[in-house]
N, C-alpha and C positions, 0 to 999 in steps of 0.2 A: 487439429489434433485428434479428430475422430466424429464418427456420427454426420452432423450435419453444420459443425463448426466452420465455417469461412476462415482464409486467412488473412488475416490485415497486412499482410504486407503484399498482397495479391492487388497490382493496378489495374486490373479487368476484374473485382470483384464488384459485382452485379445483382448481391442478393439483399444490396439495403439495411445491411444488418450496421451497426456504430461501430467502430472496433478500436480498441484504444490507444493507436494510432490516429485514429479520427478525433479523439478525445485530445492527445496531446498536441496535434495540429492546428488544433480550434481553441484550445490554452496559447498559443503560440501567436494565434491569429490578432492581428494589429484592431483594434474597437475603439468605439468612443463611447465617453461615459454620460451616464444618463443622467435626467434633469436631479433626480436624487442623489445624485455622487457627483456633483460639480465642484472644478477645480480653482483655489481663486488664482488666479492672474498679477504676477509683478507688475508684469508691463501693462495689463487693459486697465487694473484696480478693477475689475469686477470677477465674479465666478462664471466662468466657460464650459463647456462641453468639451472639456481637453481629448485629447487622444492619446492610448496610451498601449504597448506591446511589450511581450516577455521576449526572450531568445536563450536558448539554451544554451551557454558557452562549452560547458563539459558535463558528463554527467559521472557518479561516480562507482563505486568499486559493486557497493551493495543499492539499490535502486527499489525505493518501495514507493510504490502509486496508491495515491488515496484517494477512489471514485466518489463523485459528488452524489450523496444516495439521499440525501433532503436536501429538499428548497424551503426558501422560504420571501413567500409577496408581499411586495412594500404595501401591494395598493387594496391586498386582500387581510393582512398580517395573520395569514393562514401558514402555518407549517406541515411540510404533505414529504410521503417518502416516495423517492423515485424507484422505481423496480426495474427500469427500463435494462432489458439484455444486454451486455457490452462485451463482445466478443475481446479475447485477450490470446495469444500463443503460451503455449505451455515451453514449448521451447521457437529461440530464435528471433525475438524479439527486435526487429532491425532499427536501432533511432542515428543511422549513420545520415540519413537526410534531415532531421531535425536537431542534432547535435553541431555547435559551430566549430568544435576543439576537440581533437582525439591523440592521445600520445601513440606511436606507435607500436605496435602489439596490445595497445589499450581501444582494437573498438568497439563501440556502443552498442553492443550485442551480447542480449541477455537472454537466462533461461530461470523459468520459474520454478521456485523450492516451497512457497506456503500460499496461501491463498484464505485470506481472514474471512466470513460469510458472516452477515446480519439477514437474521428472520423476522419477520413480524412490522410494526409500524412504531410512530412517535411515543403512542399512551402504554407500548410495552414491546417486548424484543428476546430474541436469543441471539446469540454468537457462538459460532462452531469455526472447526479449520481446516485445511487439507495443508499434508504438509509431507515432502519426501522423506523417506527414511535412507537409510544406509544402503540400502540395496536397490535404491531407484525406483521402488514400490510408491506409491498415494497413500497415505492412509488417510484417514476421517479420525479426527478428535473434536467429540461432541462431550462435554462435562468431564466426566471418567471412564466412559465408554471409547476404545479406539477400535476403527474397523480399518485392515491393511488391504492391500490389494486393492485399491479401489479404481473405478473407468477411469481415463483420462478427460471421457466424454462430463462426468458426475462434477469433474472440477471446477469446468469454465461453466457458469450458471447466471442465473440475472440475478443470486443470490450475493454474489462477490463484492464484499465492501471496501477491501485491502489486497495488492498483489504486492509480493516479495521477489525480486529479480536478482541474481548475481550476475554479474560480465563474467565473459566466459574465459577471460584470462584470470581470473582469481582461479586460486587452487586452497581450499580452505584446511587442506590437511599440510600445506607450507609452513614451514618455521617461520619466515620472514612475518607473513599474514597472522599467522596465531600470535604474534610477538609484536605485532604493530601498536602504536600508541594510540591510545582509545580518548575519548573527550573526557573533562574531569570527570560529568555527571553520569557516566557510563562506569558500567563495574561487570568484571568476568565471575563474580559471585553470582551464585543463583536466589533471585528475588525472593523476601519473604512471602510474596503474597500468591496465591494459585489459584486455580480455580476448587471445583472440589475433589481435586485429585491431592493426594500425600506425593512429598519427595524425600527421598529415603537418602542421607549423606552417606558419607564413608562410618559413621557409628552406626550400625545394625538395629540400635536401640534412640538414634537422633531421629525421631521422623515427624517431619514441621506437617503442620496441619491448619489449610485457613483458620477454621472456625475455632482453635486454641487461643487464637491471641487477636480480637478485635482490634486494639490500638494500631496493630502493624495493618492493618487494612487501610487505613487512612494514611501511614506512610507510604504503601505502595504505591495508593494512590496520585498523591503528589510527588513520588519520583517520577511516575511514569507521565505526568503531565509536564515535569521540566524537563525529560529526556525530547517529549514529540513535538514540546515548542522550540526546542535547539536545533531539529532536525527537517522542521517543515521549510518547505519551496517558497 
C-alpha cells in the first residue's frame, strides 16, 4: 500500500515480514495440544495430546481481525505485549484460498475501512484509530483530536491491534444492507458512552457527554462486552 509495505498475498514475497495472511494460515494450521491443554479420551479413559484444526467454511459480509498483541507463559506466568509488525492490505484482501464456501458474487475479498491501534504495554496504554471517511481520505482519531488526510503508509504499523474489512460486494449506502436484521444485542442507536469527544443529536441543545453520567460508563461497558463475545471466532 505504499513506502516499504509488502504484499501478503504476493507468493514470491521474500522479505520475511508476517502478514496476516500468514497469521490466518497458521490460525488454520492443524496442531497438537500441549501437555497443559490435554484432552480427555472416551475411548483411552486417559488425557492425550489430541490434535485439533479450525477451517474457515464462509466468512462474512463485515470481517474484523483481532491480532494477538499479548501473550501470556504457562511456565513463566509472565504477561508481555507483542509489538511484532504484521503487515495487513489496505485494499484487496484475497482469503479465497482459505475460505471453503463463497456464494457467488459473495467472494472473500476485502478492503479495509478502520484500523483500532494500542500504544504502550500491560501496567498502561492508549487506543487511537484510523478510519476512512466519505471521501476515501484516512483520517487519525486520537481522543478529540482528528487529523484527515493521512499516509496509507501511517496506517499499516506494528501498532495495529484490530483490523475492520468489508467484502467488496457489500455496498453500505444499499437499502437492502441499511435494512438488514441486526442481532438482538446490536442497536442502530448511537452508544451512550464516547470517548472524550461530545455527540451532538438532532437537538442543538441534547449533547451527551462521557463525563455527565458515570453510571452509563458501566453500561457501555457491559454492552460492549456482550456484543464482542457474540461476535468472536
Amino acid at each position: 500500500e505504499g513506502g516499504n509495505i509488502s504484499d501478503p498475498n504476493d507468493e514470491d514475497n521474500t522479505t520475511g515480514v508476517t502478514s496476516v495472511i500468514d497469521c490466518i494460515s497458521k490460525y488454520c494450521q492443524i496442531e497438537q495440544l500441549e501437555d497443559t491443554e490435554m484432552w480427555y479420551c472416551n475411548r483411552c479413559k486417559d488425557h492425550v495430546r489430541a490434535w485439533k484444526q479450525f477451517h474457515l467454511y464462509r466468512t462474512p459480509p463485515i470481517l474484523i481481525i483481532h491480532l494477538k498483541r499479548f501473550h501470556y507463559s504457562a511456565l513463566t506466568h509472565r504477561r508481555d505485549k507483542i509489538d511484532s509488525f504484521i503487515d495487513f492490505p489496505l485494499e484487496g484482501l484475497d482469503l479465497r484460498k482459505e475460505v471453503m464456501f463463497s456464494e457467488d458474487g459473495e467472494e472473500p475479498i476485502y478492503d479495509c475501512y478502520a484500523v483500532s491501534n494500542h500504544f504502550g504495554g500491560l501496567g498502561g496504554g492508549h487506543y487511537t484509530a484510523y478510519a476512512l471517511n466519505d471521501d476515501g481520505e484516512w483520517c487519525n482519531f486520537d481522543d478529540s483530536r482528528v487529523t484527515a488526510n493521512v499516509e496509507k503508509s501511517e496506517v499499516v504499523s506494528k501498532s495495529a491491534y484490530v483490523l475492520y474489512y468489508k467484502r467488496r460486494d457489500v455496498k453500505t449506502d444499499d437499502e437492502l444492507w441499511v435494512n438488514r436484521a441486526l442481532p438482538a444485542v446490536c442497536s442502530r442507536e448511537p452508544s451512550p458512552v464516547t470517548t472524550n469527544m461530545d455527540i451532538e443529536g438532532g437537538d442543538s441543545d441534547n449533547i451527551y457527554s462521557m463525563d455527565d453520567n458515570e453510571e452509563d460508563d458501566d453500561y457501555g461497558i457491559k454492552q460492549f462486552e456482550s456484543i464482542s463475545a457474540t461476535r468472536s471466532l
